[in-house]
C-alpha positions as CSV (number, residue, x, y, z in Angstrom):
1,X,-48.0,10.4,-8.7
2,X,-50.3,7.7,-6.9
3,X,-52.2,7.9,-4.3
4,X,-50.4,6.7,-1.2
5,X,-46.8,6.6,-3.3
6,X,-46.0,9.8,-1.9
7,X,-45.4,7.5,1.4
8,X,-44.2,4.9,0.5
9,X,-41.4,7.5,-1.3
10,X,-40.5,9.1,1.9
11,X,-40.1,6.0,3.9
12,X,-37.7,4.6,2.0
13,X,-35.9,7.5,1.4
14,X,-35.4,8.1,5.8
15,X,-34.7,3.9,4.9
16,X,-31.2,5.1,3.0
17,X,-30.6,7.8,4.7
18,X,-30.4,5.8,7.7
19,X,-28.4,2.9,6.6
20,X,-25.7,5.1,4.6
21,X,-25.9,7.8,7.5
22,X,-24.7,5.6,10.6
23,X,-21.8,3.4,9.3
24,X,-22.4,0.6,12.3
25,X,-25.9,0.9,13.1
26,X,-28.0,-2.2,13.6
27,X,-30.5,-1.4,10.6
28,X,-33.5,-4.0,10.8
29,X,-33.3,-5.3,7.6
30,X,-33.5,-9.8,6.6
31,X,-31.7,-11.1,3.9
32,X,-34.7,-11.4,1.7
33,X,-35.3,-7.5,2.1
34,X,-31.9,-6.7,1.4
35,X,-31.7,-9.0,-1.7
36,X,-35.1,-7.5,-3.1
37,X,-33.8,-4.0,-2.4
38,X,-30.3,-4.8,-4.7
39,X,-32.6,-6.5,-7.1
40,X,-34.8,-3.4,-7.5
41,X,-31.8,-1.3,-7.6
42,X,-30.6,-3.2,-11.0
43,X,-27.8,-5.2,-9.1
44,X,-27.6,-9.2,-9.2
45,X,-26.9,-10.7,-6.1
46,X,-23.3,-12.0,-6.8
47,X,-19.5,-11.9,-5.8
48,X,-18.6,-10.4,-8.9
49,X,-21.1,-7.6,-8.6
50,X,-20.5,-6.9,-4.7
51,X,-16.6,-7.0,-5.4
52,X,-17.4,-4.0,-8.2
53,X,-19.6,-2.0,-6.2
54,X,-17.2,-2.0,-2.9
55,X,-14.4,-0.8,-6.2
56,X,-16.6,2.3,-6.9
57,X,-17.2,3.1,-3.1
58,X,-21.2,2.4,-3.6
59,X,-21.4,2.4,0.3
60,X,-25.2,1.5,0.2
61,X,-25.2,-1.3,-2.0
62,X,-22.1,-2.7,-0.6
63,X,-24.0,-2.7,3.0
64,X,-27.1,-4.3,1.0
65,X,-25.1,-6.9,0.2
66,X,-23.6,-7.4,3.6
67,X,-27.4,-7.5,4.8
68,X,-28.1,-10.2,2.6
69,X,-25.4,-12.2,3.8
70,X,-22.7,-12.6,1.3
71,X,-19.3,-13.7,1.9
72,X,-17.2,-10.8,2.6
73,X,-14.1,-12.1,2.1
74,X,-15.8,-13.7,-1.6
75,X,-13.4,-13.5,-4.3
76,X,-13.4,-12.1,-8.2
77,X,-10.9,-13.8,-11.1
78,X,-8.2,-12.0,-9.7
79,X,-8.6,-13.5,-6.1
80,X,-9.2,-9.5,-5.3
81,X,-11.9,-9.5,-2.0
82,X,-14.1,-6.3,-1.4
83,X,-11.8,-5.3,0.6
84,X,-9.2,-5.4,-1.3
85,X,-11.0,-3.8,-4.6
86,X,-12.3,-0.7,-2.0
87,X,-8.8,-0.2,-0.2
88,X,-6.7,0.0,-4.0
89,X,-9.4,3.0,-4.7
90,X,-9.1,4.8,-1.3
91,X,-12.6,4.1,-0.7
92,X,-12.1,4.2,3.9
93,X,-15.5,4.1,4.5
94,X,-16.3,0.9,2.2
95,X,-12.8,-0.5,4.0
96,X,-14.7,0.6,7.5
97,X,-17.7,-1.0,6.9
98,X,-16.7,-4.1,5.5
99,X,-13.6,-4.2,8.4
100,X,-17.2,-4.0,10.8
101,X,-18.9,-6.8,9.1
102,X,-15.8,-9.7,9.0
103,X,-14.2,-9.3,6.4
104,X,-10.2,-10.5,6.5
105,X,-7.8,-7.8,7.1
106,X,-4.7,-9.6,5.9
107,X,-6.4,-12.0,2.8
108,X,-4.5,-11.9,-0.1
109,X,-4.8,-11.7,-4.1
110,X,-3.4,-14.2,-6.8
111,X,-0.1,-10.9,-6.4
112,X,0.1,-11.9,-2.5
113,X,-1.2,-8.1,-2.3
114,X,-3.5,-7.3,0.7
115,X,-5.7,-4.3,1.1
116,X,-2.9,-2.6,2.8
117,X,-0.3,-3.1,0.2
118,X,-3.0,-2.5,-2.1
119,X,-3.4,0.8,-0.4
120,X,0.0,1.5,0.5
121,X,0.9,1.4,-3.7
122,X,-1.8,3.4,-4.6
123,X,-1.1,6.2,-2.1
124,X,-4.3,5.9,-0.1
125,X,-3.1,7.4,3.3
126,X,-6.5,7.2,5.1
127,X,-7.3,3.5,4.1
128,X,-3.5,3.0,5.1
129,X,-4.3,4.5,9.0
130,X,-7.5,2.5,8.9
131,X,-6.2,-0.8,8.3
132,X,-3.5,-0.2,10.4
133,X,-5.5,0.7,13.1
134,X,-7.0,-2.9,12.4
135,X,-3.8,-4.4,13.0
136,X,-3.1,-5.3,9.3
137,X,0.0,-7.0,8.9
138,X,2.5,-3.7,8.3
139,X,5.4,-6.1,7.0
140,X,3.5,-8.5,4.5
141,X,5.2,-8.8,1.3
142,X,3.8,-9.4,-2.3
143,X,5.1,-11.7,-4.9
144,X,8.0,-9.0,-5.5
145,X,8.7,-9.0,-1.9
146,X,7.8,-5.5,-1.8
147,X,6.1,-3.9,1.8
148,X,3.8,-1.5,2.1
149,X,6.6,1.0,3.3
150,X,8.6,0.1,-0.2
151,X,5.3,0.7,-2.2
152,X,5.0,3.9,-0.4
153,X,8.7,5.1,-1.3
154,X,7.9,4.0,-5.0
155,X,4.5,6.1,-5.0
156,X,7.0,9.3,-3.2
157,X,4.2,9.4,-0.2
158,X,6.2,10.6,2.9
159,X,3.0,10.6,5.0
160,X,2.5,7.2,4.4
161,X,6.4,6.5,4.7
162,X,6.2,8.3,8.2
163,X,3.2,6.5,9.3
164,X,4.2,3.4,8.4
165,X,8.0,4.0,10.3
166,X,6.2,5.2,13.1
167,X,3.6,2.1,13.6
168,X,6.6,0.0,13.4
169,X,7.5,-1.0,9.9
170,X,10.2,-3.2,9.7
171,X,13.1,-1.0,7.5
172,X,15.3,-4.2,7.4
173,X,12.9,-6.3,5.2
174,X,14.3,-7.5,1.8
175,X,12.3,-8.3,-1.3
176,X,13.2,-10.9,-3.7
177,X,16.3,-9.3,-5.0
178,X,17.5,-9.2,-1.6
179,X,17.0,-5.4,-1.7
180,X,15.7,-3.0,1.3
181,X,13.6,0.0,1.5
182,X,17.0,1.9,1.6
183,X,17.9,0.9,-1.6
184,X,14.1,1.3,-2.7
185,X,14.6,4.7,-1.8
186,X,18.0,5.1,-3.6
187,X,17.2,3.5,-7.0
188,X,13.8,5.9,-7.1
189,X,15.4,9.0,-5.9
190,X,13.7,9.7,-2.5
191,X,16.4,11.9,-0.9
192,X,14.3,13.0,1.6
193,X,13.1,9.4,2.2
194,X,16.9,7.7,2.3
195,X,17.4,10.4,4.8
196,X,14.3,9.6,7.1
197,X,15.0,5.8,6.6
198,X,19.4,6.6,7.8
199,X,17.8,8.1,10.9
200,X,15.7,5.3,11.8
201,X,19.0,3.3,11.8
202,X,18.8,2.0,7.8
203,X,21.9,0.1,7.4
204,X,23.9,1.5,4.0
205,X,26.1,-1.3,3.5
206,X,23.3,-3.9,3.3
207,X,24.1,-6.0,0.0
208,X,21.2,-7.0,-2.4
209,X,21.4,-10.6,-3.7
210,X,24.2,-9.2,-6.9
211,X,26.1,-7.6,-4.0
212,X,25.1,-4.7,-4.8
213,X,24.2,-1.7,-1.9
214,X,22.3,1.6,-2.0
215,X,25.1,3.4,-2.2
216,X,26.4,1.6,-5.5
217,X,22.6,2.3,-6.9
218,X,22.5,6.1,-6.1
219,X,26.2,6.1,-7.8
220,X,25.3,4.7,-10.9
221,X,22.6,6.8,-11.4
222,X,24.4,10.0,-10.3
223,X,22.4,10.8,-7.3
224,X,25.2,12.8,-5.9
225,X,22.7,14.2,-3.1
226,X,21.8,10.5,-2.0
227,X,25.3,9.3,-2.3
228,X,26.4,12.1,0.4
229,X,23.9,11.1,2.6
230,X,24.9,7.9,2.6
231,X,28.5,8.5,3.3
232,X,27.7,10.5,5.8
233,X,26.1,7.5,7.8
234,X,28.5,5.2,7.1
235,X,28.2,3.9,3.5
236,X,31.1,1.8,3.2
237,X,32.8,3.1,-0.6
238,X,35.1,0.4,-1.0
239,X,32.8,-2.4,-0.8
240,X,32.5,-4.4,-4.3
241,X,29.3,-6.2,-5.8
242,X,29.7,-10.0,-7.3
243,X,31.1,-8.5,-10.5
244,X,33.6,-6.3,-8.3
245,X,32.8,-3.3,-9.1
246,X,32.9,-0.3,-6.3
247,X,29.9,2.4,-6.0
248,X,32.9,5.1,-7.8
249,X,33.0,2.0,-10.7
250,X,29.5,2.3,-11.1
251,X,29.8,6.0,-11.1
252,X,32.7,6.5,-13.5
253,X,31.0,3.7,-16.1
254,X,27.7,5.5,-16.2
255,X,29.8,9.0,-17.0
256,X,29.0,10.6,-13.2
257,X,31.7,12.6,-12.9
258,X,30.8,14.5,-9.6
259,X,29.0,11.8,-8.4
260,X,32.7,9.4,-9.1
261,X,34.7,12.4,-7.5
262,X,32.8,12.3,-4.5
263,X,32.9,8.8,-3.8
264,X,37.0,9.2,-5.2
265,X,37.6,11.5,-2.3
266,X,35.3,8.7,0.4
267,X,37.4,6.1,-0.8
268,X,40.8,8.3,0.0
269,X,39.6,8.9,3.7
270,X,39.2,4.8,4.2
């Protein structure tokens, strides 16, 4: 080694130990500095590469970036932010630090997705709390008109189902088929999950846009333990979709038998 590199090493070695060590820090450092430092790392100073580094979590280089002052609410081809990119991947302290420096909670890519739904379908509990915390939007909807509490049924994450009922998620929302997180939660199988939702007042005879209601999707699929539930808080069996056909239709067509006999004996008591 040369003389005086030693130095020169150690320096910038307390340098990153600093800047990735204290998240919010005020770390001295221009625009120029920061842009040299990215260069000398291998990484151009563009969108494209600051989107990819905040995907892989790369904490430092992402916070180089910010130094230099890019956008960062700049956009890839798939109108994904940083934020965005880090959230999908679970990456919290990426989502903290860029939260810190500006960037848009709520901004959207070309699926309508923001970081939270983004988060909320990949299972990413702690990025879900953060952005939360930051007042996200908990009822935004992508182009399915899914919510972050119906991407978390999908994904089976009760943690992020309870979290999300407990900040406030609205259970009544209906995506673009006119179905709720109820029914979500019935077509996927989450008994546990149709249960939470009927005790947080989840309204079983809620029709989807073909009439049809939870109960008629747990029936056809023979979810005998869902169906029960549902009865028990009030599932209506009588009611008929647009091509009037009862949940025990549903049932019988798709060869449920114990699933049809149960709703047979619901339909006796009404």
């Amino acid at each position: 080694m040369v003389c005086g590199a030693r130095p020169r090493l150690f320096a910038l070695l307390v340098w990153l130990f600093a800047i990735v060590s204290c998240s919010n820090a005020k770390i001295v450092l221009s625009p120029e500095m920061a842009k040299r430092q990215l260069d000398r790392r291998g990484f151009p100073y563009d969108e494209k590469t600051f989107i990819e580094r905040a995907r892989k979590g790369d904490l430092l280089t992402v916070r180089l970036f910010l130094a230099a002052k890019i956008n960062p609410d700049s956009t890839d081809d798939e109108g994904e932010t940083a934020l965005i990119a880090a959230a999908a991947q679970g990456h919290s302290k990426v989502v903290e630090r860029l939260i810190w420096s500006g960037a848009k909670v709520d901004q959207r890519n070309h699926e309508e997705l923001t970081a939270l739904l983004r988060a909320a379908r990949n299972g990413k509990e702690e990025v879900v709390l953060k952005l939360l915390d930051r007042r996200s939007d908990i009822n935004a909807q992508g182009q399915d008109g899914g919510t972050a509490l119906m991407y978390a049924i999908w994904r089976d994450n009760p943690r992020i189902v309870q979290a999300l009922l407990d900040r406030g998620a609205n259970i009544h929302v209906r995506d673009v088929d006119g179905s709720t997180s109820l029914t979500w939660a019935a077509f996927y199988n989450r008994a546990s999950l149709v249960q939470a939702l009927l005790e947080r007042g989840a309204d079983p005879n809620t029709q989807n846009n073909l009439g049809g209601t939870a109960l008629m999707v747990a029936a056809a699929q023979g979810r005998t333990e869902i169906v029960r539930a549902l009865l028990n808080r009030g599932a209506d069996a009588t009611v008929k979709d647009k091509r009037g056909k009862t949940a025990h239709q549903w049932a019988m067509e798709s060869n449920h038998t114990e699933t049809a006999e149960l709703l047979q004996q619901a339909r006796e008591k009404e």
